[in-house]
N, CA and C atoms as a LAMMPS dump frame, in Angstrom:
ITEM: TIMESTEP
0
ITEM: NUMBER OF ATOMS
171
ITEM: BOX BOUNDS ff ff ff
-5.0000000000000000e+02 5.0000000000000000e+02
-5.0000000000000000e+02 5.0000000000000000e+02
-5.0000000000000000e+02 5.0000000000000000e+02
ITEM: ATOMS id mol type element x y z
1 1 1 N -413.688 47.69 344.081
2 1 2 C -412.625 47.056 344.821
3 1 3 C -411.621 48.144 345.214
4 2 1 N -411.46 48.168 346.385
5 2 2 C -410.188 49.107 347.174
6 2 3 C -409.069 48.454 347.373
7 3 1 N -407.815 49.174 346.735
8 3 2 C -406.506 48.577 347.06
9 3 3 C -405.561 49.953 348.084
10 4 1 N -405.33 49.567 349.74
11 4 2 C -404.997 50.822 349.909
12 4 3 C -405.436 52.118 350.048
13 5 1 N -406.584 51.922 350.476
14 5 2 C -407.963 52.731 350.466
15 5 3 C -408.089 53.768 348.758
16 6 1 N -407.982 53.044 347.66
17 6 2 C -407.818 53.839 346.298
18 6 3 C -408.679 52.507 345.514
19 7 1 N -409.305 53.442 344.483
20 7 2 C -410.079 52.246 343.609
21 7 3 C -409.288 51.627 342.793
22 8 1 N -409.416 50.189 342.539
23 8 2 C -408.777 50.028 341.897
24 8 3 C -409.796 49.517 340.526
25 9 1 N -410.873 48.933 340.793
26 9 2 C -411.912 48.499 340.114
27 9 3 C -412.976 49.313 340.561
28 10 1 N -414.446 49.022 339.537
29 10 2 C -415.531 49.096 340.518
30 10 3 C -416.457 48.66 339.486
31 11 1 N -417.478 48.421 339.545
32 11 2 C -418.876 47.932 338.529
33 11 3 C -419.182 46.788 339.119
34 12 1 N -420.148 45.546 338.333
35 12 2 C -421.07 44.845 339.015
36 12 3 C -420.444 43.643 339.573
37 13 1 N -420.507 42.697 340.477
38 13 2 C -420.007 41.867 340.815
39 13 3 C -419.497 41.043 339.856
40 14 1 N -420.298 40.575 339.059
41 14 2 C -420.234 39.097 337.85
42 14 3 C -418.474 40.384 337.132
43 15 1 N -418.522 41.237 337.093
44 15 2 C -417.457 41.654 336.022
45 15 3 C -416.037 41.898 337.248
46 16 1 N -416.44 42.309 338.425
47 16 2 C -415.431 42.296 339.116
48 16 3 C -414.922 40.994 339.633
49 17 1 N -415.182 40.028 339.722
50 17 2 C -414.708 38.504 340.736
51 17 3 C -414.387 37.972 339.983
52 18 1 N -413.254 38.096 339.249
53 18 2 C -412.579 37.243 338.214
54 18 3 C -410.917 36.902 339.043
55 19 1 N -410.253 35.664 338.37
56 19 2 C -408.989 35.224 338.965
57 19 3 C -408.063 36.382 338.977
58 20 1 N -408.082 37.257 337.992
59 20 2 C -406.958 37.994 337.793
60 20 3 C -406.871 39.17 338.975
61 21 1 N -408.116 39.698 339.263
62 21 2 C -408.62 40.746 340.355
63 21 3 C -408.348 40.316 341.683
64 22 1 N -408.316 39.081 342.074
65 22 2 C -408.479 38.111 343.196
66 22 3 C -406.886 38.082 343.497
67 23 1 N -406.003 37.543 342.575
68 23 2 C -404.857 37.891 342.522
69 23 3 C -404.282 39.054 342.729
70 24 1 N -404.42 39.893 342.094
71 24 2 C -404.355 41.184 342.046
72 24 3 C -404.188 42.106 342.93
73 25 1 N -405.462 42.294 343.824
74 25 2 C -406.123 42.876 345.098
75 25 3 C -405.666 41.532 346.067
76 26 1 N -406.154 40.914 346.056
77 26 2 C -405.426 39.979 347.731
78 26 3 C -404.732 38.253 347.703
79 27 1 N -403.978 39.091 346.592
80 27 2 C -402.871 38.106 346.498
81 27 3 C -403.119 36.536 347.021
82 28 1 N -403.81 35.915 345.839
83 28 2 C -404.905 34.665 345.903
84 28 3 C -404.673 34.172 344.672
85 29 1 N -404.462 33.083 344.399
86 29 2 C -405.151 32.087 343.336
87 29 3 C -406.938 31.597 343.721
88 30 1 N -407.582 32.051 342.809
89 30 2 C -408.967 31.604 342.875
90 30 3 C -409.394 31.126 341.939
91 31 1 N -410.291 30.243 342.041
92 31 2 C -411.229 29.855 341.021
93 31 3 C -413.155 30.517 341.107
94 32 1 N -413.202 31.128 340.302
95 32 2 C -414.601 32.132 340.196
96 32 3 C -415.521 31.69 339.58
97 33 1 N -416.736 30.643 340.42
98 33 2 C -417.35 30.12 339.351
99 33 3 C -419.006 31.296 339.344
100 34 1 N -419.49 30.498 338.466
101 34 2 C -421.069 31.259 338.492
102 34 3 C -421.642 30.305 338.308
103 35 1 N -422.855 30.882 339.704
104 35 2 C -424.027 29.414 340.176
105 35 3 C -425.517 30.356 340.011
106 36 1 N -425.838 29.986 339.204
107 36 2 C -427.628 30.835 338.94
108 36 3 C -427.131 32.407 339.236
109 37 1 N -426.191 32.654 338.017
110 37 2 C -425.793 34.263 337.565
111 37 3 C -424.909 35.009 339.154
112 38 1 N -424.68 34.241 340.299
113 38 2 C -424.286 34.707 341.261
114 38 3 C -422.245 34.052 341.106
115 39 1 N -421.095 34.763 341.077
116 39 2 C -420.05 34.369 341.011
117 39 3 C -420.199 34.003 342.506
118 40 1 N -418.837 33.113 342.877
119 40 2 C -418.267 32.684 344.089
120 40 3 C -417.056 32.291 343.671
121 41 1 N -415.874 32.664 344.585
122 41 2 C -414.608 32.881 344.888
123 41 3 C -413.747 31.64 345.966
124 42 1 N -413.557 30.643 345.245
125 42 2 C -413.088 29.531 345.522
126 42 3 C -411.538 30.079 346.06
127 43 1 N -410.949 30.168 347.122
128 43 2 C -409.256 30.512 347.068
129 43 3 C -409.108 28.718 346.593
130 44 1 N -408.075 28.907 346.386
131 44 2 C -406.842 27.674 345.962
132 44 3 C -405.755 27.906 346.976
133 45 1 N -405.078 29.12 347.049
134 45 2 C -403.785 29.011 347.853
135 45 3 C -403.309 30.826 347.7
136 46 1 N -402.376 31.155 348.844
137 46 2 C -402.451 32.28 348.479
138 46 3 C -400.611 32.247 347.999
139 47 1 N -400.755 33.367 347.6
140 47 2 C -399.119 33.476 346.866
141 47 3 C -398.162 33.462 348.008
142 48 1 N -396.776 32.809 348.048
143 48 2 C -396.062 32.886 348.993
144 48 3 C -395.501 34.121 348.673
145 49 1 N -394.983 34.763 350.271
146 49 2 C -394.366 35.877 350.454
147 49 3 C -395.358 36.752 350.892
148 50 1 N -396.945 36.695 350.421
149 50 2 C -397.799 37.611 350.72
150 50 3 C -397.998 37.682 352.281
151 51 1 N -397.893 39.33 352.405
152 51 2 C -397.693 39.223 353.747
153 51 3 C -399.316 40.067 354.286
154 52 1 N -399.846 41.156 353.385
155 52 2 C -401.327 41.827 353.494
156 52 3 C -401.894 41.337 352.741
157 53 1 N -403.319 41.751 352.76
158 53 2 C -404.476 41.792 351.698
159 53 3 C -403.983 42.667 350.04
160 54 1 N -402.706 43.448 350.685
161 54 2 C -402.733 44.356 349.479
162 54 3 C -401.556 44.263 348.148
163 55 1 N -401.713 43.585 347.568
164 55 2 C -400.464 43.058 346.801
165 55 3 C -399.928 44.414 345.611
166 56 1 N -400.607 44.927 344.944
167 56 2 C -400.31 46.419 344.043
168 56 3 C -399.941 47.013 344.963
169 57 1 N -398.431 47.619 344.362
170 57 2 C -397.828 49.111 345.266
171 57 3 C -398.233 49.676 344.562
């Protein structure tokens, strides 16, 4: 995962797509489920005020 063209994460999907990362990186409430070992990234809503993808200064 790139925040700002800089890593901020990186390794396998199932360990990266969690709520906190989603938040994190593009300023999202998500819900991350896993369907036959594959995650998916439900948004809920995104944070007010967010104005980019990039929420970490």
């Amino acid at each position: 995962m790139l925040v700002k063209g800089k890593i901020y994460a990186q390794g396998a999907p199932g360990l990266l797509l969690n709520a906190e990362n989603m938040a994190n990186v593009f300023a999202i409430e998500a819900a991350v489920i896993n369907v036959s070992g594959r995650p998916y990234v439900v948004p809920i809503r995104s944070f007010s005020g967010a104005s980019d993808n990039n929420r970490i200064e």
